[in-house]
N, C-alpha and C positions, 0 to 999 in steps of 0.2 A: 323339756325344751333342750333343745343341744346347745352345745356350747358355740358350732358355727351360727346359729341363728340368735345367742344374745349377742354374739361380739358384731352383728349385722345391726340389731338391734342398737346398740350403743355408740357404735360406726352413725347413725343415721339420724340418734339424736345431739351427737356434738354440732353443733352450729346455730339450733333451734333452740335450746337453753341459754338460761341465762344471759339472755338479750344476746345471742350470740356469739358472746365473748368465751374465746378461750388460748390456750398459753403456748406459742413456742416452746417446746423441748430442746430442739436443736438450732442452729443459728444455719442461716440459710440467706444466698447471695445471689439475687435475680440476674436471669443468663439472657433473656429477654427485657424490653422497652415495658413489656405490659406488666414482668412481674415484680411481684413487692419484697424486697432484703428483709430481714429481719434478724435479731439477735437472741438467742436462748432465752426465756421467761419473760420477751416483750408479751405484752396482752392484746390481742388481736380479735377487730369484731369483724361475723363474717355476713356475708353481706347478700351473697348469694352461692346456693350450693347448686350443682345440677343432676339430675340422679344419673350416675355410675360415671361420674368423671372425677379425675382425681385431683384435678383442682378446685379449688374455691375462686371466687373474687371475695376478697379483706381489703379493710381497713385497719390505719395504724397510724396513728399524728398525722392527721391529716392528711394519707398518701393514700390511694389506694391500686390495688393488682391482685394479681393471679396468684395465690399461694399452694405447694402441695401440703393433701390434706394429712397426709401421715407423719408429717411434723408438729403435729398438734396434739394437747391433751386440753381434760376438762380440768385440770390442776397446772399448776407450776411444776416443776421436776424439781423431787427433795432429792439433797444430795446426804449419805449418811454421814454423820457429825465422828470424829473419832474418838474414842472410849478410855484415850488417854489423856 
């Protein structure tokens, strides 16, 4: 299996896990009515995916819009701790 078709592969299952829920990486400012702000490690369910478009529609306190999906992971973003 290549490696283009796992990261296809894992691209296609974030949204369908885990009830949908997964985590802003980045914090992101909707430039649109329709889409949803959000801040780095809010927890985001997604609501609906459409195949090969790069938005989602998510929910998030009760708000919901358009998110892009390349802002998301299935974890939180660690940050590393320093060693001093």
């Amino acid at each position: 299996m290549s490696l283009h078709s796992t990261m296809k592969g894992e691209e296609a299952a974030m949204g369908a896990d885990n009830s949908g829920v997964l985590y802003a990486l980045w914090s992101y400012q909707g430039q649109a009515a329709d889409e949803l702000g959000f801040n780095e490690g809010d927890m985001v369910t997604i609501l609906q995916k459409a195949q090969g478009v790069d938005w989602w529609w998510a929910s998030l306190c009760g708000r919901e819009g358009f998110v892009p999906n390349n802002y998301f992971g299935l974890f939180p973003k660690v940050r590393p701790k320093s060693l001093c």
